[in-house]
C-alpha positions as CSV (number, residue, x, y, z in Angstrom):
1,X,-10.6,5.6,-17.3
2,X,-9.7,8.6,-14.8
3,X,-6.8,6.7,-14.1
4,X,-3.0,8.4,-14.2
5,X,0.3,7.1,-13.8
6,X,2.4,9.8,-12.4
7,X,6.2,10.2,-13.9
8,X,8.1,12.9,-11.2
9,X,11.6,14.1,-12.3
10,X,13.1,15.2,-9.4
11,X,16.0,17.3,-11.2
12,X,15.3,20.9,-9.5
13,X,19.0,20.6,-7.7
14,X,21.1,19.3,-10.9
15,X,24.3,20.4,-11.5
16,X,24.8,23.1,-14.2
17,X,20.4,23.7,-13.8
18,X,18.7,27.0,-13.4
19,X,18.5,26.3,-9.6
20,X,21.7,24.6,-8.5
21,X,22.8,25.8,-5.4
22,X,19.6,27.2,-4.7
23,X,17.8,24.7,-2.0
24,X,14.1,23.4,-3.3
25,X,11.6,22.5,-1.1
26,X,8.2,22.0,-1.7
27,X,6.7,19.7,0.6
28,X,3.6,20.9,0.9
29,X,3.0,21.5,-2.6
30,X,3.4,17.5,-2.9
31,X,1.4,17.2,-0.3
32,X,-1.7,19.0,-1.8
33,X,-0.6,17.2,-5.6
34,X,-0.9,13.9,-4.2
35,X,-4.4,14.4,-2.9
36,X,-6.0,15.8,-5.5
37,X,-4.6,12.8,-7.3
38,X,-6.4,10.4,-4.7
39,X,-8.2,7.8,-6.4
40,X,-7.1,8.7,-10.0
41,X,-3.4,7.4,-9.6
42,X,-2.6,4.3,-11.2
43,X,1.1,3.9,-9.9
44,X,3.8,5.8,-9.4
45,X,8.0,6.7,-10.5
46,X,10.5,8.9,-9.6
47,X,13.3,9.6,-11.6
48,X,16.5,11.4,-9.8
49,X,20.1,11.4,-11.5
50,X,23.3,10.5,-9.7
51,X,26.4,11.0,-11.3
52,X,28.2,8.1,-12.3
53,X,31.9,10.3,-11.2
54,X,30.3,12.1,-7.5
55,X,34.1,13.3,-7.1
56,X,33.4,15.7,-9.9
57,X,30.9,17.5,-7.8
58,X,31.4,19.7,-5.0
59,X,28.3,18.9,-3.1
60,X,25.6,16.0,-2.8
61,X,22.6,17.6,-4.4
62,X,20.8,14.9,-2.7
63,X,21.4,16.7,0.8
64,X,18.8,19.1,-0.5
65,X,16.5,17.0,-2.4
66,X,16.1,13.8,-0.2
67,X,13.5,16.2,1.7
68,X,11.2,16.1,-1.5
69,X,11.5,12.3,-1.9
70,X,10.9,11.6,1.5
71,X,7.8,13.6,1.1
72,X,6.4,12.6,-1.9
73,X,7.3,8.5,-1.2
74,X,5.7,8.7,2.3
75,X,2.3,10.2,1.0
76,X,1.8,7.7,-1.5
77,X,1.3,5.5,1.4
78,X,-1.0,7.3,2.8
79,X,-1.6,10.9,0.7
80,X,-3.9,11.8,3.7
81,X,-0.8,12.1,6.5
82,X,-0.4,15.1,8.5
83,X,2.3,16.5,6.5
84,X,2.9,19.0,9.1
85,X,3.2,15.8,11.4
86,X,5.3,13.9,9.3
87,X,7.9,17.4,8.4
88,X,7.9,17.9,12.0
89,X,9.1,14.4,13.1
90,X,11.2,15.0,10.1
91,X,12.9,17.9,11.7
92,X,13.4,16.3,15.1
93,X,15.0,13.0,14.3
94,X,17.1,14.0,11.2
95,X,18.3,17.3,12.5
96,X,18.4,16.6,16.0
97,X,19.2,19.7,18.3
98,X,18.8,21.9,14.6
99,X,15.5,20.9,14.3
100,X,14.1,24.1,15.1
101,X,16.7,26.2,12.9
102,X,16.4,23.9,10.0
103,X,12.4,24.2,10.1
104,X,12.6,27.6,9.5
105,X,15.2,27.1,6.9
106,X,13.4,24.8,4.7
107,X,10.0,26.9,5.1
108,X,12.3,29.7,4.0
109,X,13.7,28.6,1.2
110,X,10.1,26.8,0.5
111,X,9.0,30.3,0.2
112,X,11.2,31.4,-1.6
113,X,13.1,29.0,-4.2
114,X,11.6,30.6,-7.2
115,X,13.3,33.5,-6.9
116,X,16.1,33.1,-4.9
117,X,18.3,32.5,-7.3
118,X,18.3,36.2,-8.5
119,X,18.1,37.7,-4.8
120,X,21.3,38.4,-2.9
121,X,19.4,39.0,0.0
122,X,17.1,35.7,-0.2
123,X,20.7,33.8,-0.8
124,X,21.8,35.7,2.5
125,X,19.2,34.9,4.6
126,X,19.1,31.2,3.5
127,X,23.2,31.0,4.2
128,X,22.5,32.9,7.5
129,X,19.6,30.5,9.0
130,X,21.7,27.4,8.2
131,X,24.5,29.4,10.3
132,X,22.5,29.7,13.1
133,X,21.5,25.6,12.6
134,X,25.3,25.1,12.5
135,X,25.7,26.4,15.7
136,X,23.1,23.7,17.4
137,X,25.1,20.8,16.5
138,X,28.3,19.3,17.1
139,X,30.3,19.2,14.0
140,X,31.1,15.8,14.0
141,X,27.8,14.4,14.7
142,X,25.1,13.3,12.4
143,X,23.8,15.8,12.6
144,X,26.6,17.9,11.9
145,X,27.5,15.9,9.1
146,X,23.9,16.7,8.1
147,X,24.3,20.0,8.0
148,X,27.5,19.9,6.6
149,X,26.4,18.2,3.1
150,X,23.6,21.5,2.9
151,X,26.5,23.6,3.7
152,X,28.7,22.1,1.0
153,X,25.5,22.0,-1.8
154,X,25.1,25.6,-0.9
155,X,28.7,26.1,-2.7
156,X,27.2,27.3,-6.0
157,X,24.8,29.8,-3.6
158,X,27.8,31.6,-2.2
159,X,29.0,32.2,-5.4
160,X,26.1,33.6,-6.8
161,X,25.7,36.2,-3.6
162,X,29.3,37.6,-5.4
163,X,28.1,37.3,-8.3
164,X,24.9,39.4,-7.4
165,X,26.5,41.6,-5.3
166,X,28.5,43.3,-8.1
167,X,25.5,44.2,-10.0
168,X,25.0,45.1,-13.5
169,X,27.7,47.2,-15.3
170,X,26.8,50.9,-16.2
């Protein structure tokens, strides 16, 4: 029938998963699925988990992963958007005065997520560029408290850089 119905788990910033802590973006990989899937699609579900108890968590993995789903959602719509378009009005009006800073940290860690989690430098660099967003924003703002929720998901990151950084034993 050439017709698919696409079933997306969303699950790459779990707690207690291969990659928590680790910030996954792949906008541009959804970007390039959803067109080849033009035509062939027959509907369309995502499936992301929330914890019933948030206070058990030290972070909102959904400060990371919202990107995705705002991605993927937005080119269902319309799989033939400017994605560059659509990341960079992303960037402007949900970042504000960051916009710039967070760019280049989601292209970053977009490069980069699959092996980040076993790079102390990669984690470094990703902890450093979301410094220099930090910076550009009031802390208080929305932006700031933005920023803040990437900050806190990028708990489990900063332990891993220790973790990294003592190496492997003799």
């Amino acid at each position: 029938s050439r017709q698919l119905f696409i079933y997306e788990h969303y699950q790459t910033s779990r707690p207690r998963r291969a990659w928590e802590g680790v910030p996954v973006y792949f906008p541009r990989l959804i970007a390039s699925d959803l067109r080849s899937l033009k035509g062939v699609a027959a509907g369309e579900f995502i499936e992301i988990y929330q914890p019933h108890d948030r206070t058990k968590l030290p972070y909102d993995y959904l400060a990371v992963e919202h990107l995705n789903l705002y991605v993927t959602t937005r080119l269902w719509w319309d799989p033939d958007r400017d994605v560059e378009a659509m990341l960079s009005e992303y960037y402007r009006l949900f970042y504000g005065p960051a916009a710039k800073e967070m760019q280049e940290f989601v292209e970053y860690c977009e490069e980069h997520y699959l092996s980040m989690s076993q790079s102390k430098e990669k984690i470094e660099r990703v902890l450093a560029l979301l410094e220099a967003a930090r910076i550009r924003v009031e802390s208080g703002s929305v932006y700031g408290k933005r920023l803040a929720l990437v900050d806190a998901y990028l708990t489990e990151a900063r332990k891993r850089v220790k973790q990294l950084g003592k190496g492997r034993g003799p």
